[in-house]
C-alpha positions, 0 to 999 in steps of 0.5 A: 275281220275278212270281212272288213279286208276287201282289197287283195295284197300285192304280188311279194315275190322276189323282184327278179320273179316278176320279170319270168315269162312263162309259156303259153301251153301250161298245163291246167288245174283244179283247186281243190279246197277243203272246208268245214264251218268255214267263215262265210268272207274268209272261204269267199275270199280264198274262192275270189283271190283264187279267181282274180289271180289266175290265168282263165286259160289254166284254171280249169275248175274249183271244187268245194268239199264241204267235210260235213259244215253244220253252218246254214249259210255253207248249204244252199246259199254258198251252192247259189253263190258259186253258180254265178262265178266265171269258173266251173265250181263243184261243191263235194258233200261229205256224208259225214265227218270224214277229216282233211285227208279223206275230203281232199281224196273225194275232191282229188278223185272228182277233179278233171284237170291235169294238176290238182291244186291243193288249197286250204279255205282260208289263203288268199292267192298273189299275183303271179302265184299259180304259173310258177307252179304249173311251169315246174310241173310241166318242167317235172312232171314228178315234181311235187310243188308248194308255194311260200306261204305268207302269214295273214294275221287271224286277229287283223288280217294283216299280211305278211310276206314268208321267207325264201330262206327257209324249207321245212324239216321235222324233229324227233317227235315228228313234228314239222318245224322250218328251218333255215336253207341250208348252205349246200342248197344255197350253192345248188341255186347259185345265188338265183333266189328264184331258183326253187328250194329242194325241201325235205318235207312240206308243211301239206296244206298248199302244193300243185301236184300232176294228177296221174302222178299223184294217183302213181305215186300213192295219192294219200294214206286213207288209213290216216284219220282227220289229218296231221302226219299226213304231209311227213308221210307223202313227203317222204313217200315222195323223196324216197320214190324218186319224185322231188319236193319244191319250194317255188319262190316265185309263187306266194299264197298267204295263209291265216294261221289260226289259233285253234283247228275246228277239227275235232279229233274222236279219242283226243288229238293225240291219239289221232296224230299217234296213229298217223304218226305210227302208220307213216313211221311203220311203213317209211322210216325202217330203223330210225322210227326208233327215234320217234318210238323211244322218244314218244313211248306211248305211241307203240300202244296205239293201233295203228291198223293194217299197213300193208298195202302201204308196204306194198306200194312201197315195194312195188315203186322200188323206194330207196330206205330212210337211211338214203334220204337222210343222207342224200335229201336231209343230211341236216336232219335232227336224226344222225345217221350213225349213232352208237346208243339212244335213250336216257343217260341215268346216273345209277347212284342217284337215278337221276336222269339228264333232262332237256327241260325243255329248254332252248339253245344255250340253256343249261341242260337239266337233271331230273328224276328219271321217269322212263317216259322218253322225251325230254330224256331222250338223248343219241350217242352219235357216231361223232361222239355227239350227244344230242338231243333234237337239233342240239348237242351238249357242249362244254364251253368252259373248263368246269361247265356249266354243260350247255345245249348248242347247235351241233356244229360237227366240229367235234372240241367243246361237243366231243364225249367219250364214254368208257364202257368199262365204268359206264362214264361219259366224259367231256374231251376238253374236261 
C-alpha cells in the first residue's frame, strides 16, 4: 500500500511552531535506520521523506543497517539505489541476526556527525521535523530528544497526527504505556504548547541524541537481546544520570504501527523481553523491582547475564536512585513511593484471591482462586491506605459496594482502607 502513497503528508505541528526561526549553526546528523526484510517502498520512503525535509546543511549522512534481510532486492539493488541520492548513504551489514539494539549500536559507532538520529524503517519525516531537535541539543547538549510520533495506518497509509498532550510512562509489568501530560507539566509550560514535554520514559524507536553524550552516558545495554526493554532502560539511565528526556513538539515524524514485529525472538518473545526487562530492573530499579518481580514472578528464573559493568557505570556517573526519579521525574507513576504490603490480598477461609480480571477503570474488581502466579493478583498497600493495583485503587462509592477499580485520586474518603493487623481485616472507611 506505499507503494500507492507517493505524495508526503503536510507539516502537523502546532501553528505557533511553524513561525520559530531557528539559527544557522545547528549542529549536523547521521540518521541511523535500522532494517530487516523491510518492504522495498516503504524503506525508500522513509530514506526520501528523511532527504526532502531536511536541511542539507545539518544532514550529514544516512547510514542503513541492514540486520541480516534475506530479501534480494534489500542487497545489490538497494546499494545501487542509494549511490545516486544527494546525501552520503552508508549501508551497514550485519553478519547475522543480531536484533535492534545491537544494529543501531553498529550503526551508532560508524556515524561522523555530532547527533545521531534514530529512526525506524518504516516513518516518514514532516516539514520542519528535524531542526527542532538539533536546536534542543544545541540548547542541551544532554538533552535526549523525540519527536510526536504520528500513526500511518499499516493497512491504508492513512496519516494521523499524534498528540502533544500525552508523554510516555510505564506499568507495573514494565510495559511502556502514553498517558495523559500531567497538570504540573502543564503549568511548567505556561500554556506554551511549543514548549517541550519532560517525559519520564520514551517509546525508543525515533529520538536525536549528541553522539559523545551517548557514548558518555552508556550508549545501549549490549547485554539486551533483539529489543524490547531497551528504551525504560536508557530512559531511566538518562533521568537518573542527570540528563533530560523531551518531547519536541514542533517536530512530528509518522510512524507505521505494524501488526506484527519481523523479529523473531530465539526461546519465544518472552524470554527475550524477561531478560531485558531483568537486566534493566536489576541495575536501575533498586528495591521497587520488587514491583515488577512479584507481578511477573516467572521473570527471576530467567538468566539475565553479568550485569556488572552496568553497575559500574551506574556508580561511576554518580546516578541519583529509582526512589529520586519516582519522586522528582514521575511522581505519577503507577509505582507508590511509600507503601506498606505488595502481594495478594487472600482470604484464608476460602483461599480466594482479589482479582483484577483484567479489567479496566470502573469495573468491579474480581474474586478468584488464589493461584501465587502474581498478576492480576497483585496488588500494593500504600502508605496513603490505597490499595492499588496499576494505576488504579479499589474504591467504595456507595454504602455496600459494589467494590469498584478508579483512578487513584489521592483524596483518601471512597479509596481509604484500613487494615487491622490484629484479625488481618481490610476495611473500607466510608463502610
Amino acid at each position: 500500500m506505499s507503494g500507492e502513497t507517493g505524495k508526503f503528508r503536510n507539516n502537523f505541528s502546532i501553528y505557533r511552531c511553524k513561525t520559530k526561526v531557528y539559527q544557522d549553526d545547528l549542529p549536523d546528523t547521521s540518521v541511523v535506520i535500522v532494517f530487516h526484510n523491510e518492504a522495498w517502498s516503504t524503506l525508500l520512503r522513509t530514506i526520501h521523506s528523511v532527504l526532502i525535509r531536511s536541511p542539507k546543511k545539518v544532514l550529514r549522512e544516512i547510514i542503513l543497517v541492514d540486520d541480516d534481510s534475506e530479501r534480494d532486492f534489500l542487497k545489490k539493488p538497494l546499494e545501487n539505489y542509494v549511490k545516486n541520492l544527494q546525501v552520503p548513504v552508508k549501508i551497514i551489514r550485519m553478519e547475522q541476526r543480531s536484533g535492534l539494539i545491537r544494529a543501531r549500536l553498529r550503526g551508532a559507532a560508524a556515524s561522523k556527525a555530532q547527533v545521531i538520529t534514530f529512526l525506524d524503517a518504516h516513518c516518514e519525516c514532516t516539514v520542519g521535523w528535524l531542526e527542532p531537535l538539533l536546536a534542543r541539543i544545541k540548547e542541551n547538549r544532554t538533552a535526549v530528544v523525540c519527536p510526536i510520533i504520528d500513526v500511518i495506518s499499516d493497512d491504508t497509509f492513512e496519516y494521523m497526527a499524534g498528540s502533544d498532550m500525552t508523554y510516555g510512562g510505564f506499568n507495573w509489568k514494565l510495559n511502556f504505556r502514553w498517558y495523559p501530560v500531567p497538570q504540573r507539566e502543564m503549568d511548567r509550560r505556561k500554556g506554551d504548547r511549543t514548549i517541550s514535554v519532560r517525559t519520564p520514559t520514551m517509546a525508543g524507536g525515533l529520538f536525536s541524541i549528541d553522539k559523545d553524550y551517548f557514548e558518555e552516558i552508556g550508549t545501549y545495554d549490549a547485554g539486551m537481546d533483539i529489543w524490547g526493554g531497551e528504551n525504560l532502560e536508557m530512559s531511566f539511565r538518562i533521568w537518573q544520570c542527570g540528563g533530560s528526556l523531551e518531547i519536541i513538539t514542533c517536530s512530528h515524524v509518522g510512524h507505521v504501527f505494524r501488526k506484527a514485529t519481523p523479529y523473531t525472538f530465539p526461546g519465544g518473545t518472552g524470554h527475550i523481553i524477561n531478560k531485558n526487562n531483568r537486566r534493566l530492573a536489576e541495575v536501575w530499579m533498586d528495591d521497587f523491582k520488587d514491583f515488577f518481580y512479584i507481578i511477573s514472578p516467572g521473570v527471576v528464573k530467567v538468566d539475565y547475564g553479568d550485569v556488572s559493568a552496568r553497575r559500574g557505570l551506574r556508580e561511576r556517573l554518580k546516578c541519583n536512585s529509582f526512589s529520586w526519579y519516582l519522586e522528582n521525574i514521575y511522581p505519577d507513576s503507577q509505582i507508590p513511593r511509600r507503601y506498606y504490603l505488595l502481594g495478594e490480598i487472600r482470604n484464608v477461609a476460602t483461599n480466594q484471591c482479589l482479582d483484577n480480571m483484567g479489567r479496566k477503570e470502573n469495573e468491579k474488581v474480581g474474586i478468584f482462586n488464589c493461584h501465587g502466579m502474581g498478576g492480576n493478583q497483585v496488588f500494593s498497600y500504600t502508605a496513603d491506605k490505597e490499595i492499588r493495583t496499576d494505576d488504579l485503587c479499589l474504591d467504595v462509592s456507595r454504602l455496600n459496594g459494589p467494590v469498584v477499580m478508579l483512578k487513584c485520586h489521592h483524596m483518601r474518603g471512597n479509596q481509604l482502607w484500613e487494615y487491622d493487623v490484629q484479625v488481618r481485616l481490610l476495611l473500607s472507611h466510608d463502610l
